[in-house]
C-alpha positions as CSV (number, residue, x, y, z in Angstrom):
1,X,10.7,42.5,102.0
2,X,11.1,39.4,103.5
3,X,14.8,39.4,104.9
4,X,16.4,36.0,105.6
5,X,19.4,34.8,107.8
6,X,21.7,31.8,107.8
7,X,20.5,28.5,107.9
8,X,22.0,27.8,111.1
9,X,19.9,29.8,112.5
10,X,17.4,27.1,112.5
11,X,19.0,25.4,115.6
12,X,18.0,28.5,118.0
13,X,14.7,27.4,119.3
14,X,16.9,24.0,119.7
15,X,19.8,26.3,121.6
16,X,17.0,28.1,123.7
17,X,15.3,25.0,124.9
18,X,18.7,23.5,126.1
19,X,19.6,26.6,127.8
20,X,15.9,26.3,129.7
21,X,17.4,22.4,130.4
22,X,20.6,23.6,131.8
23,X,18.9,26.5,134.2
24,X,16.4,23.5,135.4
25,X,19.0,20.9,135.9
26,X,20.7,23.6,138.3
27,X,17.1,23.0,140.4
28,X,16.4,19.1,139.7
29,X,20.0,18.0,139.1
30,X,22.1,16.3,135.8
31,X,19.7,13.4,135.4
32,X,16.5,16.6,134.2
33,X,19.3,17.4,131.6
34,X,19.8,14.3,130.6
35,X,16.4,13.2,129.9
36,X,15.3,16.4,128.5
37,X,18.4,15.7,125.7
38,X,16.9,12.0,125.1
39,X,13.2,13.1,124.8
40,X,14.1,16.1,122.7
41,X,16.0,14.2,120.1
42,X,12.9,14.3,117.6
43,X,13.0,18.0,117.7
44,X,16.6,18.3,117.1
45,X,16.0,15.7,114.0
46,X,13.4,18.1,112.7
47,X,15.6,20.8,112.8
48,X,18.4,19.2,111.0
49,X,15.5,18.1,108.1
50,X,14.8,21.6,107.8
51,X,18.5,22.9,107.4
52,X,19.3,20.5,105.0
53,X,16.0,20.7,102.8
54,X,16.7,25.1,102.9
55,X,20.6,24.1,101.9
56,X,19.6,21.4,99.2
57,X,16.7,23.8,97.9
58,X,19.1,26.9,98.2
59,X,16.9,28.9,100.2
60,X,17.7,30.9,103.1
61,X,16.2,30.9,106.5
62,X,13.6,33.9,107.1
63,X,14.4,36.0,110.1
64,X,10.4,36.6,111.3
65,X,10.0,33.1,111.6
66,X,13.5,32.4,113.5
67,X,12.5,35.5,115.7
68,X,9.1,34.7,116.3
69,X,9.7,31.3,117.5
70,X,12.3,31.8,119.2
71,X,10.2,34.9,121.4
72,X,7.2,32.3,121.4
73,X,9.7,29.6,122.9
74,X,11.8,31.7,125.4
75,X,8.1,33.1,126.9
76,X,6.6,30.0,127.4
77,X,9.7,28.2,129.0
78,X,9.9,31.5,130.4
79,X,6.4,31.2,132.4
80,X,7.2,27.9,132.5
81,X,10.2,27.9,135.0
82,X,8.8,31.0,136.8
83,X,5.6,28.9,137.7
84,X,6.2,25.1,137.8
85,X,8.1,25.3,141.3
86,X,9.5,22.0,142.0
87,X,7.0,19.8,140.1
88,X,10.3,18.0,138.0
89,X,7.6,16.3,136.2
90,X,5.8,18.7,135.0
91,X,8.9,21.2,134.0
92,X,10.2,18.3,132.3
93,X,6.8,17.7,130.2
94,X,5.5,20.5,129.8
95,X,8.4,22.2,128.8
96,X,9.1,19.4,125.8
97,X,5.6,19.3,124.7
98,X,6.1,23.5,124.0
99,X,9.2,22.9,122.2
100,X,7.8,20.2,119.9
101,X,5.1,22.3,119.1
102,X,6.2,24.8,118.1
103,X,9.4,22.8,116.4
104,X,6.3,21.6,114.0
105,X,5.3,24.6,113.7
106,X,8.6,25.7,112.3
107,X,9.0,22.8,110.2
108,X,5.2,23.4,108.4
109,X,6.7,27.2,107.5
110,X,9.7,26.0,106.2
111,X,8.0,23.0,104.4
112,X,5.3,25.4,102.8
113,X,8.1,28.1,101.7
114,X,10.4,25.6,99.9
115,X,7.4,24.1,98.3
116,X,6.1,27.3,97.0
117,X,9.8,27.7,95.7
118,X,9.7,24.5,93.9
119,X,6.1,24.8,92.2
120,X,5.1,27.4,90.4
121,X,1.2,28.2,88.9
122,X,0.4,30.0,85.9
123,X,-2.5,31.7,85.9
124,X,-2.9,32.2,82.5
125,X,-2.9,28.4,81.5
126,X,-4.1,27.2,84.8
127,X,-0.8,25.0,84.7
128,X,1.5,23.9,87.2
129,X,5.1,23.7,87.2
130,X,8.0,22.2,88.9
131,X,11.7,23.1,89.2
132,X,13.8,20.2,88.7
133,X,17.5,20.0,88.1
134,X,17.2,23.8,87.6
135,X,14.5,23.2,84.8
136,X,10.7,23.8,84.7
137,X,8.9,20.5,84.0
138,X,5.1,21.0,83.9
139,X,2.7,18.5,85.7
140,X,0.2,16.5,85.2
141,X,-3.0,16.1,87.1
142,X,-2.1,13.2,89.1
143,X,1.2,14.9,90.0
144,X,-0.5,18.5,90.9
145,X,-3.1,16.8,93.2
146,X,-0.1,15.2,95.6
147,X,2.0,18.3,95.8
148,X,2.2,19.6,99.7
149,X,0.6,22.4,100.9
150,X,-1.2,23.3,97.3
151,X,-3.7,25.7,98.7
152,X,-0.5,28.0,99.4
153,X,0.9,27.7,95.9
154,X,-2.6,28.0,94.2
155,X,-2.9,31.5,96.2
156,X,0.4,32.6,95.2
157,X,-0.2,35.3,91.6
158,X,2.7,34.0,89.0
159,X,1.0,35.4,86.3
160,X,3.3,37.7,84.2
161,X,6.3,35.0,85.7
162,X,5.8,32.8,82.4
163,X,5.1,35.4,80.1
164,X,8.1,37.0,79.2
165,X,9.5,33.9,78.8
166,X,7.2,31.6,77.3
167,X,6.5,28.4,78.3
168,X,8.5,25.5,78.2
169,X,8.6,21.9,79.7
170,X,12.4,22.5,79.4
171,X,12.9,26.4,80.3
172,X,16.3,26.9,82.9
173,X,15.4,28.3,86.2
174,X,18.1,30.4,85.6
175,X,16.7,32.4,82.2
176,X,13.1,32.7,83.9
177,X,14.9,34.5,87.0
178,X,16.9,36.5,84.6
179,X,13.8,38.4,82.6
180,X,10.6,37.4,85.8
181,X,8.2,40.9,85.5
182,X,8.4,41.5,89.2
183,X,6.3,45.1,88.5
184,X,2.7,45.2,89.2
185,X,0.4,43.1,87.3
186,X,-3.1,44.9,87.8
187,X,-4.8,47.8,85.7
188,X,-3.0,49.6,82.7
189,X,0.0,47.4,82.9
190,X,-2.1,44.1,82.1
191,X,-0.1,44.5,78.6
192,X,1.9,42.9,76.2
193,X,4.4,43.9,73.7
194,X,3.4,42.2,70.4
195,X,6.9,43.2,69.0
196,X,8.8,41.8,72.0
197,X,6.1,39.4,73.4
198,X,7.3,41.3,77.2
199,X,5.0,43.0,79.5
200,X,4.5,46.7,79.6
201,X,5.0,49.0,82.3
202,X,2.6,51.5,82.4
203,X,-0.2,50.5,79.3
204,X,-0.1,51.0,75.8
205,X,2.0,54.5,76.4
206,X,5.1,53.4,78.6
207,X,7.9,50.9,77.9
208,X,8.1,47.2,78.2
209,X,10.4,45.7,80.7
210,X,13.0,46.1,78.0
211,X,12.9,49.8,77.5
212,X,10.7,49.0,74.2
213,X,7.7,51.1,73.4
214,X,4.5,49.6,72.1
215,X,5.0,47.4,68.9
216,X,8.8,48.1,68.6
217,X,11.8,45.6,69.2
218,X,14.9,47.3,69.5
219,X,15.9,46.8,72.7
220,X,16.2,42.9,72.9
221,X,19.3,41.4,73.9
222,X,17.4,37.9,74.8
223,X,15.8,37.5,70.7
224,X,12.5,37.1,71.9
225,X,9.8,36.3,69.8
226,X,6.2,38.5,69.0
227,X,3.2,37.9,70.6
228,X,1.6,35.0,69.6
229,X,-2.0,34.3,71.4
230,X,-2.4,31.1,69.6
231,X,1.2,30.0,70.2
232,X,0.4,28.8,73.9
233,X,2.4,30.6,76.4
């Protein structure tokens, strides 16, 4: 499980590389402090793009990446300041040109994981969607072909996402969350109730995610519908 943290947490590599400033300017004075501020203003603006697009998107930041940057950051600048000796130059450079780096690096993550939440592929009708105003809107060709980072999404397996649900140009975000088979989708639980239209958890001979049992409907508290392959889920 992919555990996540704060969104704040997405100023660290920004808190580490002005820590690495202040150590330096202790060796080259105020004025390395105050150009490394100046010349790192792009990273800090990336930063505050990716906090805002997790807060708008309602994500949350995922701990690997923080941590794995943030190790990645502190042994370069690290290495950096242990080697450069007093080249000001180079510390000042070199030690930007990491953090930008690896800033984009952060940013094409982020970008990627609040892109796969915001398109979603069913494999079953080879159709894309997109979450809109908390609604799933599907897209046309045109609109598929400009979304970022699609070779990520197309990898992603949705199928079974849609079909408890059914499929619907106008289907809340909120209902598809509420009944999403999150179970394995692979060998004797490739079915579906045709009483309850849901998938079944163990073949023929278990229960749907309901608690039905093949071709029975009791258990139902959302109404759905039967199976319908003809009905275009």
């Amino acid at each position: 499980m992919n555990r996540t943290i704060n969104n704040i947490y997405c100023f660290m590599p920004m808190v580490i590389f002005l820590g690495y400033a202040g150590v330096m300017s202790l060796r080259f004075g105020l004025s390395f402090l105050y150009m490394s501020l100046i010349l790192n203003s792009l990273a800090f603006l990336i930063y505050l793009a990716i906090y805002f697009s997790l807060k708008k998107s309602k994500l949350m930041c995922s701990t690997s990446l923080v941590t794995y940057i943030s190790l990645a950051l502190l042994a370069c600048l690290g290495g950096l300041a242990a080697t450069v000796g007093e080249d000001r130059e180079t510390a000042l450079i070199c030690g930007i040109a990491i953090h930008s780096v690896l800033a984009f690096v952060f940013v094409f993550v982020c970008s990627a994981k609040i892109s796969k939440n915001q398109y979603f592929f069913d494999k079953d009708s080879g159709k894309y969607f997109k979450v809109k105003d908390g609604r799933f809107h599907e897209l046309t060709n045109e609109q598929v072909q400009s979304i970022p980072n699609l070779g990520l999404i197309a990898t992603e397996s949705y199928k079974g996402h849609f079909a408890s649900v059914g499929m619907s140009n106008d289907l809340s975000s909120n209902e598809i969350n509420a009944h999403v088979y999150t179970g394995s989708i692979s060998g004797t639980d490739n079915y579906i109730n045709p009483s309850s239209g849901l998938p079944m958890q163990g073949g023929m001979s278990g229960l749907d995610v309901a608690g039905n049992s093949w071709g029975t409907n009791f258990n139902d508290p959302t109404n759905h519908q039967p199976y319908d392959s003809t009905r275009g889920y």
